[in-house]
C-alpha positions in Angstrom: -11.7 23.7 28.4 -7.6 23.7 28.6 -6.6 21.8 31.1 -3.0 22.6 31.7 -0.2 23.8 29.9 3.5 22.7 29.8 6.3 24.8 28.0 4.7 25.1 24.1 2.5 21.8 24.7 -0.8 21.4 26.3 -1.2 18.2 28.3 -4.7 17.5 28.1 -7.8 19.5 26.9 -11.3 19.3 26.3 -11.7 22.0 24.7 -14.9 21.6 22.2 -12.6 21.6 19.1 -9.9 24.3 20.5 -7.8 21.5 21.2 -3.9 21.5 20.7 -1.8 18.9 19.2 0.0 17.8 22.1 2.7 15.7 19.9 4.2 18.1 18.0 3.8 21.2 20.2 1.2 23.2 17.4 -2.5 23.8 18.7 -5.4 25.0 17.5 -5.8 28.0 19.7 -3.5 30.2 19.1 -0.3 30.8 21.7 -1.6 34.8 21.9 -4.7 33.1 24.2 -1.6 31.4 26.4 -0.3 34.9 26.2 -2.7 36.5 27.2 -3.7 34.3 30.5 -0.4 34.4 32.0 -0.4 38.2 31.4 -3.5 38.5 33.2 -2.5 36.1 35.9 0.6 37.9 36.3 -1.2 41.5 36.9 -3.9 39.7 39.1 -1.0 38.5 41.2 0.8 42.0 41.0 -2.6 43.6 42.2 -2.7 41.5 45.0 0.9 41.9 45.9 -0.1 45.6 46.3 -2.9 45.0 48.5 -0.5 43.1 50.3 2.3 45.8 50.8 -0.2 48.7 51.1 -1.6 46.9 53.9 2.0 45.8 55.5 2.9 49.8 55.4 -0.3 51.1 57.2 0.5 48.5 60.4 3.7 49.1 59.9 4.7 44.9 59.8 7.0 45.2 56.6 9.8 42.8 57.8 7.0 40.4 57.6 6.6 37.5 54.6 3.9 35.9 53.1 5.0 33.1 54.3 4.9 33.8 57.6 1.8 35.8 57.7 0.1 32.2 56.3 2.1 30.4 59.4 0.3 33.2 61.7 -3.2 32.2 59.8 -2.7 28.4 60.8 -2.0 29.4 64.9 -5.0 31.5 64.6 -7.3 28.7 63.1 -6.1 26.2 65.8 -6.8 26.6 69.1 -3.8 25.2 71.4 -1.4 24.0 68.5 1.6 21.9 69.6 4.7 22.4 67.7 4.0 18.7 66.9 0.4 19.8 65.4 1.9 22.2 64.0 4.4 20.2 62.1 1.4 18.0 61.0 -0.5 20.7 59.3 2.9 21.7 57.4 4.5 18.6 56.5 7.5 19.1 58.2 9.6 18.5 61.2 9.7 19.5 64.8 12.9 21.3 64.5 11.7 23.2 61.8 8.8 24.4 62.9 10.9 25.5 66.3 12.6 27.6 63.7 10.0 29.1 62.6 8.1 29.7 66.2 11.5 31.0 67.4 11.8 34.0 63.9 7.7 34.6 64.8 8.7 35.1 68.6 11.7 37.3 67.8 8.6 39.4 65.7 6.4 39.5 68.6 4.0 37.7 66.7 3.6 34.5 68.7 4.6 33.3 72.2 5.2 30.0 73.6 2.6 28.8 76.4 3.0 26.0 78.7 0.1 23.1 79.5 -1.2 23.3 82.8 -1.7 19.4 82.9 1.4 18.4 81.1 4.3 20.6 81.4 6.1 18.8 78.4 3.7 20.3 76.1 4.1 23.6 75.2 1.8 25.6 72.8 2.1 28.7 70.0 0.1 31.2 70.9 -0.7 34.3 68.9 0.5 37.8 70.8 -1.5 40.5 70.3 0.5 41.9 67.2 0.1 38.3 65.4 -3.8 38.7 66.2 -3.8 42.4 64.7 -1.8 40.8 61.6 -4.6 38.0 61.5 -6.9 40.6 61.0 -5.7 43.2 58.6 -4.8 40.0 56.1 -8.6 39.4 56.1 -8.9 43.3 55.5 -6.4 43.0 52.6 -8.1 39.7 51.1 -11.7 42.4 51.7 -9.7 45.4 49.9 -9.2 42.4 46.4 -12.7 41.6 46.6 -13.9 45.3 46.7 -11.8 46.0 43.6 -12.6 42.6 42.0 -16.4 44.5 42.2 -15.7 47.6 41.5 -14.6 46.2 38.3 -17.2 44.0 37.3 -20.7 43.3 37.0 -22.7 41.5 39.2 -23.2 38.7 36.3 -19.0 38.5 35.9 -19.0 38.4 39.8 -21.1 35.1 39.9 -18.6 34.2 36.8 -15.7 34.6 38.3 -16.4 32.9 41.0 -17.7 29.8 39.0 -14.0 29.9 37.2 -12.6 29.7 40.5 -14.1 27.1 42.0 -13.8 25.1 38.8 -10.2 26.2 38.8 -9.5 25.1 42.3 -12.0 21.4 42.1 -9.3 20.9 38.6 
């Protein structure tokens, strides 16, 4: 199995005798294979960015990143974030994540919510748009599973989703 490639050189395989020379850049299986994987990658990840803006168009949320659609993801998944929580689960600053909060708030995405025990502490809440936004991302990440088995077999199912785990435990 390849491990990972780097330019023209492979760092590290164990490949069963499909290995490539990793000193002077040749290998054993042939570059088309390399080829051919980013290819695939790159129209897997073009699919998906079609899900994606299909789905931004029909709730009509276009001025909306990725990014910050995954930022909406975490304040759903954690009940009463802090900015300072929040800056945890990031790795980053306070100040940044204020940024952030404040672009999110100017979408109507989020809102700011004060504690009722400590008013120091103030909490990112999800407005209703940020909830609906929640939930249509699921629906897109539904609509790339429906076409990842529309396309394939029950056996490459189970197949494909061996690779991926494998792929994500590397």
């Amino acid at each position: 199995m390849l491990k990972s490639w780097t330019g023209n050189h492979v760092a590290a395989t164990q490949s069963g005798g499909r290995g490539y020379d990793s000193g002077s850049g040749t290998s054993g299986v042939s570059m088309s294979i390399e080829s051919q994987l980013l290819e695939a990658l790159t129209r897997f990840h073009h699919k998906h960015e079609q899900c994606h803006r299909e789905l931004l168009k029909e709730i009509n949320i276009a001025e909306l990143k990725l990014k910050q659609i995954h930022y909406l993801e975490i304040i759903y998944r954690n009940e009463h974030l802090t900015f300072g929580r929040f800056a945890e689960i990031l790795h980053i600053t306070k100040p940044s994540v204020t940024s952030i909060v404040n672009q999110l708030i100017k979408l109507e995405c989020v809102y700011k919510r004060q504690c009722t025990k400590d008013g120091r502490i103030r909490y990112v809440e999800l407005s209703d748009k940020g909830r609906k936004i929640v939930k249509f991302k699921t629906l897109e990440r539904r609509r790339l599973a429906t076409k990842i088995a529309e396309a394939l077999t029950d056996d490459e199912i189970e197949q494909f989703i061996q690779l991926i785990h494998r792929i994500i435990s590397a």
